[in-house]
Backbone of each chain as nested JSON, in Angstrom:
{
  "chains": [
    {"id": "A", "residues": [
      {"number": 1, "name": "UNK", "atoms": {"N": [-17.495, -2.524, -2.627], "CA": [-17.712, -1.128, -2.259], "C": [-17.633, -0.242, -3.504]}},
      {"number": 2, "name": "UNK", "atoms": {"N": [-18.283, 0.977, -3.625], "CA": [-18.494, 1.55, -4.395], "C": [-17.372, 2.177, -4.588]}},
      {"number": 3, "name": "UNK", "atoms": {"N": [-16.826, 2.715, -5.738], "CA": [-15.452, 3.291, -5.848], "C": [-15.979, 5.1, -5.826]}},
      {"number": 4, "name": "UNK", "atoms": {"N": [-17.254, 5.432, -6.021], "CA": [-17.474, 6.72, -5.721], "C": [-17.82, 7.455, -4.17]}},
      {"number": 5, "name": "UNK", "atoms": {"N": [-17.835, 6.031, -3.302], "CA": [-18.443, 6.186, -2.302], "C": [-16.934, 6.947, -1.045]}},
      {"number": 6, "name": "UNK", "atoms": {"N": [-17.283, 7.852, -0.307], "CA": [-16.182, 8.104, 0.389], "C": [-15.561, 8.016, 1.583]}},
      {"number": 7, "name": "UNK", "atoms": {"N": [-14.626, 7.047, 1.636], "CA": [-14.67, 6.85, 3.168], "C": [-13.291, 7.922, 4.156]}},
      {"number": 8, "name": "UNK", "atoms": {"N": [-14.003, 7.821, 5.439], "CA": [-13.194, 8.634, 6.05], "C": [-12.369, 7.832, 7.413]}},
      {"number": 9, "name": "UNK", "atoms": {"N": [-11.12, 7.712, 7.348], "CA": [-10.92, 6.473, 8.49], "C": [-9.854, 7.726, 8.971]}},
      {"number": 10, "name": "UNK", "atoms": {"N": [-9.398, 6.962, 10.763], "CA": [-8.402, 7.612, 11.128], "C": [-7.31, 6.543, 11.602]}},
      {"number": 11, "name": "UNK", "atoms": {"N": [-5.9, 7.947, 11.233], "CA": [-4.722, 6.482, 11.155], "C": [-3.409, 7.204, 12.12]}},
      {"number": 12, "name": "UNK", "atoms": {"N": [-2.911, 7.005, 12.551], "CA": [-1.822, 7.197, 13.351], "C": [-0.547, 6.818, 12.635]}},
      {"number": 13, "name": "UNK", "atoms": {"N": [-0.029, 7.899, 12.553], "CA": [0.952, 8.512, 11.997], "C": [2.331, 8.77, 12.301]}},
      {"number": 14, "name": "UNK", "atoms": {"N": [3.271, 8.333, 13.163], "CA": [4.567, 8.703, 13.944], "C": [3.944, 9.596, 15.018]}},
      {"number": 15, "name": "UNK", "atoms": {"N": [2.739, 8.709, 15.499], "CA": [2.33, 8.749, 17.104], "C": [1.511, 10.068, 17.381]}},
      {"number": 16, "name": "UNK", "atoms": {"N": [1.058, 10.634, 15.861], "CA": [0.292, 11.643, 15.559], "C": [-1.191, 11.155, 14.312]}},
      {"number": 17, "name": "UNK", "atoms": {"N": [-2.615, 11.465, 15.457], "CA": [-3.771, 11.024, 14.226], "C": [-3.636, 11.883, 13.096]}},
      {"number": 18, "name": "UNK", "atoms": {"N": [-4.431, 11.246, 12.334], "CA": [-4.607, 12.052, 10.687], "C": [-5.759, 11.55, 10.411]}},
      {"number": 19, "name": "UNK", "atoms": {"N": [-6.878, 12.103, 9.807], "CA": [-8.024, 11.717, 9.792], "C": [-7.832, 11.883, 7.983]}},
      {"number": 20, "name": "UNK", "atoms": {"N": [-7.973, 10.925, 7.18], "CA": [-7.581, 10.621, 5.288], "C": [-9.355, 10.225, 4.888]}},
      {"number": 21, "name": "UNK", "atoms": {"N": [-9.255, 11.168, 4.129], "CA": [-10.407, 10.823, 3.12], "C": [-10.492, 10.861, 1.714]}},
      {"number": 22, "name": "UNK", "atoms": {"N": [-10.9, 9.733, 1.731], "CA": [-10.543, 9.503, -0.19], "C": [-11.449, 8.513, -0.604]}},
      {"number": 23, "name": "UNK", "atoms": {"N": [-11.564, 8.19, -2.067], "CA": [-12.655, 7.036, -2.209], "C": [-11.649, 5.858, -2.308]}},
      {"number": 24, "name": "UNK", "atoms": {"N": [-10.838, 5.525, -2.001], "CA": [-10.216, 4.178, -1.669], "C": [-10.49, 3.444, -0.427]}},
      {"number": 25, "name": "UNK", "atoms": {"N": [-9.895, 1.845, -1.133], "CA": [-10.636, 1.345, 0.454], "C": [-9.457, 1.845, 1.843]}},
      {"number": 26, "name": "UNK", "atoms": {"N": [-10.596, 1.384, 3.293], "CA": [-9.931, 1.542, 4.387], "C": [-7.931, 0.871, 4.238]}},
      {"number": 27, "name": "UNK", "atoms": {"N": [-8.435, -0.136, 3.536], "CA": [-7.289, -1.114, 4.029], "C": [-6.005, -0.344, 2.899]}},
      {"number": 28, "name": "UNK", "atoms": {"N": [-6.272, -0.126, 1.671], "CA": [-5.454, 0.9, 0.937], "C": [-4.731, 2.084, 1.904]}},
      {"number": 29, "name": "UNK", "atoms": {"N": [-5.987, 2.55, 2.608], "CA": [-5.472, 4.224, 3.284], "C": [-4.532, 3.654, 4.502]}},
      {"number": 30, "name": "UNK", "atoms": {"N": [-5.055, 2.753, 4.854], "CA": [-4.28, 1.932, 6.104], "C": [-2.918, 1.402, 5.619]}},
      {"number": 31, "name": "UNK", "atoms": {"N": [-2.617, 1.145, 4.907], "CA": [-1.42, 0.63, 3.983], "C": [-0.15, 1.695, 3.828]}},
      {"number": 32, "name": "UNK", "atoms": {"N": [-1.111, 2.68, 3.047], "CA": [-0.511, 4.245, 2.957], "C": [0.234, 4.659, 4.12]}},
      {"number": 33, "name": "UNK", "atoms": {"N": [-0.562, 4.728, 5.177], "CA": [-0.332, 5.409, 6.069], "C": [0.623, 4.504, 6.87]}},
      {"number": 34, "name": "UNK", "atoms": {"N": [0.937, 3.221, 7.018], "CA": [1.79, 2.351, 8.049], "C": [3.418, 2.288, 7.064]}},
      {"number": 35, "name": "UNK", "atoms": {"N": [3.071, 2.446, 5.766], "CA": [4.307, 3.142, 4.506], "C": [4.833, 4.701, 5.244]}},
      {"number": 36, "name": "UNK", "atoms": {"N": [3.829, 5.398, 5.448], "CA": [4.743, 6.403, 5.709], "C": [5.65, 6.839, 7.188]}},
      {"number": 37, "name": "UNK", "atoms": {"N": [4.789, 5.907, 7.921], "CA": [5.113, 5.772, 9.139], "C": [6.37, 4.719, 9.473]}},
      {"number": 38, "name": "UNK", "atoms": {"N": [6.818, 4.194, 8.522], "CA": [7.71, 2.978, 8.659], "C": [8.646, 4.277, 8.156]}},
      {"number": 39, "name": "UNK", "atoms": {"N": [8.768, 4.364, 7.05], "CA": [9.615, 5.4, 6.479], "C": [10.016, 6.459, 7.358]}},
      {"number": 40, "name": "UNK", "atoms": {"N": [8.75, 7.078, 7.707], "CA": [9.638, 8.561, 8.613], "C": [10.193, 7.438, 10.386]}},
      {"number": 41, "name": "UNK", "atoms": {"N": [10.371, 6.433, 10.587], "CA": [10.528, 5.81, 11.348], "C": [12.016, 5.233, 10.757]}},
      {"number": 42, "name": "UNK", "atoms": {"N": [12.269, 5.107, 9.904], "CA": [13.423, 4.829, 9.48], "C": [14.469, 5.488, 9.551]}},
      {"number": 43, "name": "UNK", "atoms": {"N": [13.817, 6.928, 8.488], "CA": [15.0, 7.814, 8.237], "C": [14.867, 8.727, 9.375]}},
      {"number": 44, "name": "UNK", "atoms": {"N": [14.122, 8.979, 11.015], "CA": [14.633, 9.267, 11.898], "C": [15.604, 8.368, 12.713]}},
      {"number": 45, "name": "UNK", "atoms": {"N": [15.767, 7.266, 12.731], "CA": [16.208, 6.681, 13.231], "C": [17.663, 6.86, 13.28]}},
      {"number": 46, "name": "UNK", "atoms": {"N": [18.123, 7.225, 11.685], "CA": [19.367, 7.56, 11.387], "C": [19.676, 9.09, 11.26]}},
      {"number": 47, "name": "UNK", "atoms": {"N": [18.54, 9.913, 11.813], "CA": [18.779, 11.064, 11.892], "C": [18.502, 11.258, 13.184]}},
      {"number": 48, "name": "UNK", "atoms": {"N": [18.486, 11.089, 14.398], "CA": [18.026, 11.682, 15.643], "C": [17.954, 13.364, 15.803]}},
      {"number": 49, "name": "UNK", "atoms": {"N": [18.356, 14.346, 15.108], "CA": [18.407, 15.775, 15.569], "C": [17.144, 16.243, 14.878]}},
      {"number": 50, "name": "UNK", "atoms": {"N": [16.433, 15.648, 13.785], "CA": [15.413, 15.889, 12.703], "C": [14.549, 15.871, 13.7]}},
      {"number": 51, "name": "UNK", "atoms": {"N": [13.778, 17.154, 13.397], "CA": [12.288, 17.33, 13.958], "C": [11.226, 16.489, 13.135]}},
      {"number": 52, "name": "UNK", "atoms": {"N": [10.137, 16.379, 13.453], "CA": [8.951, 15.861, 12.861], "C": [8.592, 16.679, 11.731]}},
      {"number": 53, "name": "UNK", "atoms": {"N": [8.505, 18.027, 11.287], "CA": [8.187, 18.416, 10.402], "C": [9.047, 18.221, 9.19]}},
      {"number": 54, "name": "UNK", "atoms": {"N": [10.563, 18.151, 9.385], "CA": [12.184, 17.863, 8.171], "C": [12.038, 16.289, 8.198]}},
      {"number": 55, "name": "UNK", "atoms": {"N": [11.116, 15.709, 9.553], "CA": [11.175, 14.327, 8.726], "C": [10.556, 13.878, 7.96]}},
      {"number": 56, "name": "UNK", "atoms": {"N": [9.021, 14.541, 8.152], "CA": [7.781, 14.21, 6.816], "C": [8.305, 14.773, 5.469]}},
      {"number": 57, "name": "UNK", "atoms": {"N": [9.208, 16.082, 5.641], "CA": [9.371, 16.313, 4.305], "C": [10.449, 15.665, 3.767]}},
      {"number": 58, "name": "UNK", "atoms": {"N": [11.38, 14.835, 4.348], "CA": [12.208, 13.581, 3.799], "C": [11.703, 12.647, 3.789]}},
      {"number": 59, "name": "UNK", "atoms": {"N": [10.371, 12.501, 4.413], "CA": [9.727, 11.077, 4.253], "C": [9.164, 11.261, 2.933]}},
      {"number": 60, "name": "UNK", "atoms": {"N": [8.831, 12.338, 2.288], "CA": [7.893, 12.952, 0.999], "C": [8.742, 12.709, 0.013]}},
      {"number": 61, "name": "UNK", "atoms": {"N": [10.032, 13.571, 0.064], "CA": [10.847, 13.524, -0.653], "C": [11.508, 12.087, -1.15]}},
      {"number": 62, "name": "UNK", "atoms": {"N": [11.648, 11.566, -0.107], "CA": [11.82, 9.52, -0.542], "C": [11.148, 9.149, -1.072]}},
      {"number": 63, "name": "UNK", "atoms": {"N": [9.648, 9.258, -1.23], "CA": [8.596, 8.843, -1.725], "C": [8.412, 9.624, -3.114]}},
      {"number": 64, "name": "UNK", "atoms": {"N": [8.39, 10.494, -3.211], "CA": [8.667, 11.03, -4.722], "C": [9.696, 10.728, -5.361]}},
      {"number": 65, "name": "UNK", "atoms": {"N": [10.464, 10.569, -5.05], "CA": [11.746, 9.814, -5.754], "C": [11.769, 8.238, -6.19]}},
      {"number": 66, "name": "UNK", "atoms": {"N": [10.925, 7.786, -5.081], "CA": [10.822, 6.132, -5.494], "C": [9.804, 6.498, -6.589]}},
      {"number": 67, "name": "UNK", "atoms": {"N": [8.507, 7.51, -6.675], "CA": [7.647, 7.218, -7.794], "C": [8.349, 7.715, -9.076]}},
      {"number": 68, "name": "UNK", "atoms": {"N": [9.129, 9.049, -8.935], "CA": [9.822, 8.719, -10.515], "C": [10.725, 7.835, -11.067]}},
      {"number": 69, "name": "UNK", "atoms": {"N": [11.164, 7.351, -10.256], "CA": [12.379, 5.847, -10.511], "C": [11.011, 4.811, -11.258]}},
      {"number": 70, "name": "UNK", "atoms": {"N": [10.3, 4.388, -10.371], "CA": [9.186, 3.509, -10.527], "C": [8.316, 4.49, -11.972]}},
      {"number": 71, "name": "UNK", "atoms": {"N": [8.241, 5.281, -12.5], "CA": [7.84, 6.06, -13.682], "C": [8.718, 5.953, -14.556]}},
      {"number": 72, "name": "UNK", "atoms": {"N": [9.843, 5.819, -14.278], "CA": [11.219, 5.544, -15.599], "C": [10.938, 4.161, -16.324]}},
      {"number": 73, "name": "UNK", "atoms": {"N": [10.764, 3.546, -15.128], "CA": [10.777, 1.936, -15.23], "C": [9.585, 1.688, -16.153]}},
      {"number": 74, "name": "UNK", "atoms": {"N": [8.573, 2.195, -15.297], "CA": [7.312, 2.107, -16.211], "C": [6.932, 2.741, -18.078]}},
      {"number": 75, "name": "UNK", "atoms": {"N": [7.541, 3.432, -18.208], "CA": [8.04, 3.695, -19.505], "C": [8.822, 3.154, -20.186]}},
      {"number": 76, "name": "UNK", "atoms": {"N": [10.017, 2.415, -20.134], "CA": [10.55, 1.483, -20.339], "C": [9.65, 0.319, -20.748]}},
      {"number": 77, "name": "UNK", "atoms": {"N": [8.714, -0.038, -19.877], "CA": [8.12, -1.351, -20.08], "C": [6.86, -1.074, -21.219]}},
      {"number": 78, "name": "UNK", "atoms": {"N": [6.34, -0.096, -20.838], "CA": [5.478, 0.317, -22.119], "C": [6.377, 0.484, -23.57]}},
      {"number": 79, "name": "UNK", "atoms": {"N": [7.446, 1.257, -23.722], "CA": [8.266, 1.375, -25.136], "C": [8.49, -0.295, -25.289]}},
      {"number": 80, "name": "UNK", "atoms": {"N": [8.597, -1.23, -24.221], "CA": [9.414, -2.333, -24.873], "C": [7.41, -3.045, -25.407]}},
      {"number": 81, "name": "UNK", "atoms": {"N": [6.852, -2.857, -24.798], "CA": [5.214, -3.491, -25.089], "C": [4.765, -3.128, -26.071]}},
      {"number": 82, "name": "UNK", "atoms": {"N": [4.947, -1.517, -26.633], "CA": [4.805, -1.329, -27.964], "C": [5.574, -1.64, -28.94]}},
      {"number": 83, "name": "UNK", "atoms": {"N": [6.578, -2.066, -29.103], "CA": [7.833, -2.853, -29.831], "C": [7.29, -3.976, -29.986]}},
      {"number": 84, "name": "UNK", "atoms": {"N": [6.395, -4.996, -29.417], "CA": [5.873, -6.212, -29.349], "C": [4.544, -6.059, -29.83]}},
      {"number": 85, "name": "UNK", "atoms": {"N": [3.964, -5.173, -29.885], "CA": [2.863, -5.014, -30.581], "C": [2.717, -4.839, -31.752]}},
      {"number": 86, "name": "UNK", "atoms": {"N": [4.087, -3.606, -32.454], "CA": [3.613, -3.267, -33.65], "C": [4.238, -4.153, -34.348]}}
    ]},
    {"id": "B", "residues": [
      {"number": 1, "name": "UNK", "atoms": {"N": [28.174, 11.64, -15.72], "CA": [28.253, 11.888, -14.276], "C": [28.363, 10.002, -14.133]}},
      {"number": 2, "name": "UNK", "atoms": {"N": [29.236, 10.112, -12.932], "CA": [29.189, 8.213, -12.284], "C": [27.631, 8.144, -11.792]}},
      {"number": 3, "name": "UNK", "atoms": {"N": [27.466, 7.373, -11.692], "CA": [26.72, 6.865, -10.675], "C": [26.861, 6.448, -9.227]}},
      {"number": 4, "name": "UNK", "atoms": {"N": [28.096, 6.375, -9.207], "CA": [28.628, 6.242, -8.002], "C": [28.818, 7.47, -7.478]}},
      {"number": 5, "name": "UNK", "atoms": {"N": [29.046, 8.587, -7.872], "CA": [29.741, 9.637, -7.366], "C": [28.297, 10.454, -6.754]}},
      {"number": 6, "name": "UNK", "atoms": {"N": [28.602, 10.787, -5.051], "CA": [27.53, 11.637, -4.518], "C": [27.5, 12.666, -4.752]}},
      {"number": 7, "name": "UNK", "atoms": {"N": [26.109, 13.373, -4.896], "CA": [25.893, 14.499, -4.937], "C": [25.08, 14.906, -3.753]}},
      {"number": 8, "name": "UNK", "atoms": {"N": [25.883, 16.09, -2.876], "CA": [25.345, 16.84, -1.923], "C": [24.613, 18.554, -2.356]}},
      {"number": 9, "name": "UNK", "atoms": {"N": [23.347, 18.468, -2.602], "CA": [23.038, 19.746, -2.62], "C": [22.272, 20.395, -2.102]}},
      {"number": 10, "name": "UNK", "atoms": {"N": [21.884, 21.583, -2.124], "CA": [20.753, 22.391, -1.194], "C": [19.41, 22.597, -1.852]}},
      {"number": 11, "name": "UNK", "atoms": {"N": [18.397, 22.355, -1.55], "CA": [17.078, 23.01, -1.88], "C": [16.106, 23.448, -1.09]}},
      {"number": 12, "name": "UNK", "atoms": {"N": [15.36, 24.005, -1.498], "CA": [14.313, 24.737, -0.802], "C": [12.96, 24.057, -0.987]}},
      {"number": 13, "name": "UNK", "atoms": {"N": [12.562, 23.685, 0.701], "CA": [10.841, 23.108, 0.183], "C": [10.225, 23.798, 0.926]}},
      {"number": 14, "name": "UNK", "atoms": {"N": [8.926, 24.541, 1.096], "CA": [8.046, 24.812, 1.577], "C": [9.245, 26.003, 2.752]}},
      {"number": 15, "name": "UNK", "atoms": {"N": [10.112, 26.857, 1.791], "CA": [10.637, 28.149, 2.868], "C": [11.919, 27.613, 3.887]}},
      {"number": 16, "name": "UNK", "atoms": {"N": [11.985, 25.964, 4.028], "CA": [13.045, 25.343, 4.645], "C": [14.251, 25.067, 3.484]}},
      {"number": 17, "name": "UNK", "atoms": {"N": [15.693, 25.061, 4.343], "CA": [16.528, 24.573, 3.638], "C": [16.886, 23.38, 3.64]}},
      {"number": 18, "name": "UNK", "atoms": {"N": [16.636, 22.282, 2.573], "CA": [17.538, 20.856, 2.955], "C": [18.813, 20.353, 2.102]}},
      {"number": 19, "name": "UNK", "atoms": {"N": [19.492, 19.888, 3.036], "CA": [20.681, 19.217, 1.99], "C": [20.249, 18.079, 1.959]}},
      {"number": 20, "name": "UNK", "atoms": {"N": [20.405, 17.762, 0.56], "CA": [20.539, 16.066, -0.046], "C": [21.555, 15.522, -0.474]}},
      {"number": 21, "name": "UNK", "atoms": {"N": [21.539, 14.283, 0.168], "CA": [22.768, 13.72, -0.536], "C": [22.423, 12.04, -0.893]}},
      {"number": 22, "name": "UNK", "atoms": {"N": [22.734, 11.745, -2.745], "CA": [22.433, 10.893, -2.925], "C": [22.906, 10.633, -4.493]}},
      {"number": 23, "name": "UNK", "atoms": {"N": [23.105, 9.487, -4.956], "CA": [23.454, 9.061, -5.941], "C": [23.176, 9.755, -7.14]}},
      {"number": 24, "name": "UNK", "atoms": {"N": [22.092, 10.165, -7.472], "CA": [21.514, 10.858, -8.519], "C": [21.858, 12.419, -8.939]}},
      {"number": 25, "name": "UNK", "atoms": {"N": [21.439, 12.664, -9.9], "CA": [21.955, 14.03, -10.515], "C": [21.124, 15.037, -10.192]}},
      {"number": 26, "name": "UNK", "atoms": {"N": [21.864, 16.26, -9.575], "CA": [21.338, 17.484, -9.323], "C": [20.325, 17.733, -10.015]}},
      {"number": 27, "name": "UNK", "atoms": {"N": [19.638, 17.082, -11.186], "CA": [18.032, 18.098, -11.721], "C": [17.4, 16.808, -11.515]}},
      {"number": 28, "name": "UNK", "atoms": {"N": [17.707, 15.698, -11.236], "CA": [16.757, 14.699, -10.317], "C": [16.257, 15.295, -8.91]}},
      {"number": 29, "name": "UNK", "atoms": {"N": [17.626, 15.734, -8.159], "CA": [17.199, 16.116, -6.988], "C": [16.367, 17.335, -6.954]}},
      {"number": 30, "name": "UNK", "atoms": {"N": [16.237, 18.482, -7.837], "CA": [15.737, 19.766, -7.864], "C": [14.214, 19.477, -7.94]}},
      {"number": 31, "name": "UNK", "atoms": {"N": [14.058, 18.067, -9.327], "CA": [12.752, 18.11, -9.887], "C": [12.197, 17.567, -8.53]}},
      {"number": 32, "name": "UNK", "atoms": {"N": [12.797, 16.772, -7.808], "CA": [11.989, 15.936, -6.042], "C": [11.59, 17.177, -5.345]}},
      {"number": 33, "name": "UNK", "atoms": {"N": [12.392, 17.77, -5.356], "CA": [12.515, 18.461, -4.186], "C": [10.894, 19.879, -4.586]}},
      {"number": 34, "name": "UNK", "atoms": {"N": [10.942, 19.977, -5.845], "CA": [10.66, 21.035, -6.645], "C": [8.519, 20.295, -6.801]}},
      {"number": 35, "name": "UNK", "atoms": {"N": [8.744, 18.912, -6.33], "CA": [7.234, 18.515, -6.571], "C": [6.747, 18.176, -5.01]}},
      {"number": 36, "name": "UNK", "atoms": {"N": [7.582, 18.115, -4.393], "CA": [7.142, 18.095, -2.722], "C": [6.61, 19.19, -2.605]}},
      {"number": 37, "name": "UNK", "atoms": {"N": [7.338, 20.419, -2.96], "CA": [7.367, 21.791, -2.892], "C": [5.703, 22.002, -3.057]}},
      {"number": 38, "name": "UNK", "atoms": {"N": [5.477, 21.743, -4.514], "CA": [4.225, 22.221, -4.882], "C": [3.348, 21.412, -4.268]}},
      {"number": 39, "name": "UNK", "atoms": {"N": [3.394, 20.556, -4.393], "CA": [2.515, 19.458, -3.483], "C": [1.954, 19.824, -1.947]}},
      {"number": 40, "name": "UNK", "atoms": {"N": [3.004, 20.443, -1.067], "CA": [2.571, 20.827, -0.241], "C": [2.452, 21.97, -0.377]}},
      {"number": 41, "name": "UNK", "atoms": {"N": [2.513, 23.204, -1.017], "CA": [1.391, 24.833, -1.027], "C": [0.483, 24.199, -1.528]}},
      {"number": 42, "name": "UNK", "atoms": {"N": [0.242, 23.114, -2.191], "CA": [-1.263, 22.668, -2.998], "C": [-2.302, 22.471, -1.901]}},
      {"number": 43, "name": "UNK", "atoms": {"N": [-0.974, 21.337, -1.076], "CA": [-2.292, 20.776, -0.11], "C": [-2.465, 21.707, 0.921]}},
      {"number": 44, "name": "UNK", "atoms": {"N": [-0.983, 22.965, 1.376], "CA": [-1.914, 23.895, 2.222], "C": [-2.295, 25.024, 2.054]}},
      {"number": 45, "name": "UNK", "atoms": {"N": [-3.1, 25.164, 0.702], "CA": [-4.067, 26.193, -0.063], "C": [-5.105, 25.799, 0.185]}},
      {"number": 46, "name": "UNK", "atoms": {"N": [-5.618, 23.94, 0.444], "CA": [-6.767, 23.842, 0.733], "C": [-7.185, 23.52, 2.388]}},
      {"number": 47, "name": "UNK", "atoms": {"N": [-6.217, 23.407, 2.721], "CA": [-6.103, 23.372, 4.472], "C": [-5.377, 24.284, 4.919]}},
      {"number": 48, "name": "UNK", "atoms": {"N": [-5.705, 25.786, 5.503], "CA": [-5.084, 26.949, 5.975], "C": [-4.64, 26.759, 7.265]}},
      {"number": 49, "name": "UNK", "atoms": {"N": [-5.531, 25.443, 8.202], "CA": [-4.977, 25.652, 9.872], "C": [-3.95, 24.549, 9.928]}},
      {"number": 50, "name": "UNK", "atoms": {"N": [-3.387, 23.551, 8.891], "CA": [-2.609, 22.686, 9.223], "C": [-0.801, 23.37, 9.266]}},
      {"number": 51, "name": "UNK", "atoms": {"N": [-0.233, 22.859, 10.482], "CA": [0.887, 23.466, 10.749], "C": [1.855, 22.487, 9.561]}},
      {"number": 52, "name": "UNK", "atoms": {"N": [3.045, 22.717, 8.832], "CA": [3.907, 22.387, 8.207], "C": [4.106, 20.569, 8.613]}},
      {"number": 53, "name": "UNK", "atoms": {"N": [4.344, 20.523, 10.087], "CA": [4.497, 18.98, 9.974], "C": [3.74, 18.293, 9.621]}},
      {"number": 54, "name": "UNK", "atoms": {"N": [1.861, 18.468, 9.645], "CA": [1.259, 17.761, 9.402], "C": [1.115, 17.912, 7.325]}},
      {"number": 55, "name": "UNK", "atoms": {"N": [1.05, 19.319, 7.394], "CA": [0.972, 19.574, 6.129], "C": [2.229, 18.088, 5.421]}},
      {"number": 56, "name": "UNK", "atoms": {"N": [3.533, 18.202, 5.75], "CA": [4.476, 17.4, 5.345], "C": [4.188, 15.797, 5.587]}},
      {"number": 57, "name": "UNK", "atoms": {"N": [3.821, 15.339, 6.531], "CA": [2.952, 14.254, 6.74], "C": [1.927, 13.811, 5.383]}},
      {"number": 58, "name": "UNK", "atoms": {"N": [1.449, 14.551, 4.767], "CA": [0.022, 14.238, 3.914], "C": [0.583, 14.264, 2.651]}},
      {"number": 59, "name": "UNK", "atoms": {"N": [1.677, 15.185, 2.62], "CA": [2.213, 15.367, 1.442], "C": [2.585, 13.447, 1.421]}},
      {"number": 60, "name": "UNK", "atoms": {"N": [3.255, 13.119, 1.907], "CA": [4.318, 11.716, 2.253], "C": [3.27, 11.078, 1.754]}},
      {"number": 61, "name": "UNK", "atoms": {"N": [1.996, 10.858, 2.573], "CA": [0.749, 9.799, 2.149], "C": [0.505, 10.187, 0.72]}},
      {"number": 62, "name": "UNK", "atoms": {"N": [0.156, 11.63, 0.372], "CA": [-0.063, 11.494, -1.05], "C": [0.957, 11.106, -1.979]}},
      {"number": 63, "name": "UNK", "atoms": {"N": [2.123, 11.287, -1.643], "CA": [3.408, 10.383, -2.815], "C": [3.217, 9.277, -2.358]}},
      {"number": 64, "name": "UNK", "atoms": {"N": [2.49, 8.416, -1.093], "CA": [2.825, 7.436, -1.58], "C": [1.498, 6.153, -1.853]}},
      {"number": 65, "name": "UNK", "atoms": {"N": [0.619, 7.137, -1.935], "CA": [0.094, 6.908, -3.053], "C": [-0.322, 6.057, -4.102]}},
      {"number": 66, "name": "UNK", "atoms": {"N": [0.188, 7.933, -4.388], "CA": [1.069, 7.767, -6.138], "C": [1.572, 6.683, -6.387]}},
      {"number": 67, "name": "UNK", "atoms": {"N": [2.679, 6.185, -5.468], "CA": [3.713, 5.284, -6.072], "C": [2.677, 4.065, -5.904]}},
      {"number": 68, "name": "UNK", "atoms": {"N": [1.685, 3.292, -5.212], "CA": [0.928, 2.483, -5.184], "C": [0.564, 2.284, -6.211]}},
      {"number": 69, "name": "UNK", "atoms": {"N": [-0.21, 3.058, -6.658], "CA": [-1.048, 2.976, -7.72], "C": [-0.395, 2.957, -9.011]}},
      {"number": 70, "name": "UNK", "atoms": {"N": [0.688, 3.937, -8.813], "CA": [1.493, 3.79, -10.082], "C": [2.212, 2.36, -10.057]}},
      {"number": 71, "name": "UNK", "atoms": {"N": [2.414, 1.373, -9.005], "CA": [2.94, -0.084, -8.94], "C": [1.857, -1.167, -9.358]}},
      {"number": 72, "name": "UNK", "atoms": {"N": [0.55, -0.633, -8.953], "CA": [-0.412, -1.553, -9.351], "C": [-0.223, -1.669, -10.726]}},
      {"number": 73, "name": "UNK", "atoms": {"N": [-0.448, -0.545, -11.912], "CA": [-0.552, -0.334, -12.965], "C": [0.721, -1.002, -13.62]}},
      {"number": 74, "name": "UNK", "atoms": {"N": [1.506, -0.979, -13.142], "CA": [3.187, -1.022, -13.845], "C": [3.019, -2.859, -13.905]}},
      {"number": 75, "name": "UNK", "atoms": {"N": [2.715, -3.453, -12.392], "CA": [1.997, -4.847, -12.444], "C": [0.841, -5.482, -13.499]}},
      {"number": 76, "name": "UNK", "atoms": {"N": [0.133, -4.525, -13.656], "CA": [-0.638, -5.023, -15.192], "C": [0.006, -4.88, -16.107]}},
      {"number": 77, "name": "UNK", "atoms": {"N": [0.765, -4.098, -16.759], "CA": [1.705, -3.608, -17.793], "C": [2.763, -5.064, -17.558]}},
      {"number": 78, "name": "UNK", "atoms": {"N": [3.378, -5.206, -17.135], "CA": [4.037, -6.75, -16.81], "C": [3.388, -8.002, -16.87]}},
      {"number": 79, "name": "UNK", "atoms": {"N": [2.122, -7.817, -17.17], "CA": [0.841, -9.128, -16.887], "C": [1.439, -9.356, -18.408]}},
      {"number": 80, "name": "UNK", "atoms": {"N": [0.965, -7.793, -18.826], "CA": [0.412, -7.593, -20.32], "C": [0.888, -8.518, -20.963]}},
      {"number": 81, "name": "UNK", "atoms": {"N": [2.742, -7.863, -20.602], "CA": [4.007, -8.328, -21.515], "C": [3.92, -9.703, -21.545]}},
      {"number": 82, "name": "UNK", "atoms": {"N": [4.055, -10.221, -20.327], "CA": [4.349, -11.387, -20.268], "C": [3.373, -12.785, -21.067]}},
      {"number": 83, "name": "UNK", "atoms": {"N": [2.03, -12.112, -21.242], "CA": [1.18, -12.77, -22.426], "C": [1.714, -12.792, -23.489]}},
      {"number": 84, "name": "UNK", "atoms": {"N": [2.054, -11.303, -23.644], "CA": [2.797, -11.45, -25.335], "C": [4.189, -12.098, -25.266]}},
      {"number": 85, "name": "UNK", "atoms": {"N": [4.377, -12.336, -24.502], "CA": [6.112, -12.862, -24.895], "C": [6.004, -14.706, -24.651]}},
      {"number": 86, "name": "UNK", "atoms": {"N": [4.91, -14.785, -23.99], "CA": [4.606, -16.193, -23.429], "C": [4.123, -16.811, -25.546]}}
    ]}
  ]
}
């Protein structure tokens, strides 16, 4: 598939559609979306009083946090790759 | 600061108040809290009829993403190394 080409799929969300369009494949957006749904499925679980809207934005907030942890890391591995290079 | 020692604090995303509480240091938690933030006026500058939960919903898919892609990459970067060290 073309990586410029754009697809539009729909995905269910903590029992709410979302219609995602992006040029990634279906199965990527499908991935995405069963990630965020596990997640806000989690951390309601241990929150029962959280509405749906304080849970997406703790589901967001988890998820930005795992990518700068996962960005620390990744810098790390590049400084140690350029150490081996030069 | 321990690492062990929690930090409970308050921030503001999108006009709501949340407390966090979690291992990491108060300008970890500000900078999370502080890119959800923008992330979602970003995404609802370009979508005016989406209500906050869904808005917070998309935000979640777009961090996570991020963190995908930023794992794919971090996985080649580890290919890399591991040639050179092999």
């Amino acid at each position: 598939m073309s990586h410029n080409e754009k697809n539009r799929i729909s995905v269910d969300i903590y029992g709410q559609s979302y219609s995602i369009v992006g040029g990634e494949s279906t199965s990527h957006i499908r991935l995405v979306a069963s990630m965020v749904d596990d997640k806000m499925r989690e951390i309601g679980s241990k929150n029962a009083s959280l509405d749906t809207s304080k849970l997406a934005v703790l589901t967001a907030v988890n998820a930005v946090h795992d990518y700068l942890k996962l960005k620390e890391e990744m810098e790390e591995l590049e400084n140690e790759l350029k150490k081996l290079k030069d």
